[in-house]
C-alpha positions in Angstrom: -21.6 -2.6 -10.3 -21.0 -5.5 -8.2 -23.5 -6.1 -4.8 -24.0 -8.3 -2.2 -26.9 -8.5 0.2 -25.9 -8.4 3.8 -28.6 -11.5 4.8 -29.0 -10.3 8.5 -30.2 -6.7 7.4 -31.2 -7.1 3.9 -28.6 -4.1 2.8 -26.6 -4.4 -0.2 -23.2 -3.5 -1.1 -22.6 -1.2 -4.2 -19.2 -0.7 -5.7 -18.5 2.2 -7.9 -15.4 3.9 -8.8 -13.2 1.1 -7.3 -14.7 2.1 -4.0 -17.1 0.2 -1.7 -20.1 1.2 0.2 -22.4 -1.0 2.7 -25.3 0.5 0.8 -27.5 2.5 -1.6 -28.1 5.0 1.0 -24.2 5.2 2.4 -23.1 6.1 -1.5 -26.1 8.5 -2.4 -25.0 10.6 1.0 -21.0 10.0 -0.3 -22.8 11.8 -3.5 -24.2 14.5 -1.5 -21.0 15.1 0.4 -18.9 15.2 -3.0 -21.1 17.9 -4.4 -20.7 20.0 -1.5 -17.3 19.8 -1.2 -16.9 20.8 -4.9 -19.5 23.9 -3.8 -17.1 24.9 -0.7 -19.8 24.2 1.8 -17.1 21.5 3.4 -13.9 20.8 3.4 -11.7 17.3 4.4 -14.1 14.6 3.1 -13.0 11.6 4.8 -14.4 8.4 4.6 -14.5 5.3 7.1 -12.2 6.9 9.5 -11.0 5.2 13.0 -12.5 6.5 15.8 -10.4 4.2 19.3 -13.2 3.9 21.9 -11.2 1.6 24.5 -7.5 0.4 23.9 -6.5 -2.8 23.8 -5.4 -4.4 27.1 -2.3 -6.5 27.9 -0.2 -7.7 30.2 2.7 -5.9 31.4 5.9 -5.7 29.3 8.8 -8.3 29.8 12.3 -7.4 29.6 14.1 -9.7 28.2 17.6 -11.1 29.3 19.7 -8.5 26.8 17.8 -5.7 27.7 15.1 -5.6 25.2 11.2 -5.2 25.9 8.7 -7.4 24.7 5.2 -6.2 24.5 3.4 -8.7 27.1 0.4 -10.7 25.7 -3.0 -9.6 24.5 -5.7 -9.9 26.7 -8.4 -7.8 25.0 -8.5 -6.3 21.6 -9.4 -2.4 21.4 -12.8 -1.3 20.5 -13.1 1.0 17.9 -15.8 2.8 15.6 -15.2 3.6 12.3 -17.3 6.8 11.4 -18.8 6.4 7.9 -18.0 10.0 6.9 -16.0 12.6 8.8 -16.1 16.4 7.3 -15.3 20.2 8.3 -18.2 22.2 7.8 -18.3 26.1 6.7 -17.6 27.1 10.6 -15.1 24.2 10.7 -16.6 22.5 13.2 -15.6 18.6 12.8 -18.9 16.8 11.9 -18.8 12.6 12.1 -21.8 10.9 10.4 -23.5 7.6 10.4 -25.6 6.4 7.3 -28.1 3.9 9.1 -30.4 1.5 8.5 -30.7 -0.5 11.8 -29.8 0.7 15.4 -27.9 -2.2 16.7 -27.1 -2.8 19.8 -23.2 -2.6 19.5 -24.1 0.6 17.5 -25.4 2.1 20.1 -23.1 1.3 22.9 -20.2 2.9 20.4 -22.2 6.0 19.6 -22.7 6.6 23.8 -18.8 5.9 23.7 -18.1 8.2 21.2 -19.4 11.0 23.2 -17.9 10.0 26.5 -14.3 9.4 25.1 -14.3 12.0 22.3 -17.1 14.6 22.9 -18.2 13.3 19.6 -21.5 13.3 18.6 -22.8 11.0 15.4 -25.3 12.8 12.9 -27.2 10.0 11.9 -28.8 9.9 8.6 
């Protein structure tokens, strides 16, 4: 086992079979999850899935003297939220969780994003 402290919240990151978690508490849930999914209670286990909350912006296309498009330059990155675990539960009804320690601010803004873009709501543990 390998860790490193995360300085601005004091969490530590814990590697175990080849696989890294941002801490003790994310892997003791991936734990939890494993078991159930072994006892049928979910299904689809998915970890630090992709969740695209705004696109990215750019300018428009250019077509180019031959005919060919070329994508027009970056103005803003997307904005995405990656979901700590995603799972289908016995009804299978989608279910996105969150393992947190500390609320940001940015956290928060994504979670209220989640619902208005996806109709997803974030079980936070």
């Amino acid at each position: 086992m390998t860790s490193r402290v995360n300085r601005k919240y004091g969490n530590k990151k814990i590697i175990r079979d080849g696989m890294t978690f941002d801490s003790a508490k994310e892997y003791r849930r991936y734990c939890e999850l494993k078991l159930l999914e072994k006892a049928g209670e979910i299904t689809d286990l998915q970890m630090q899935v992709k969740f695209v909350l705004i696109p990215s912006q750019r300018e428009a296309d250019i077509i180019g003297v031959r005919g060919g498009t070329k994508k027009g330059k970056l103005i803003e990155k997307e904005c995405s939220y990656y979901a700590d675990f995603v799972y289908l539960d016995k009804n299978g009804q989608r279910v996105v969780e969150d393992t947190k320690g500390m609320r940001t601010t940015d956290y928060i803004i994504k979670r209220k994003l989640m619902m208005y873009v996806h109709g997803i709501r974030i079980r936070e543990l």
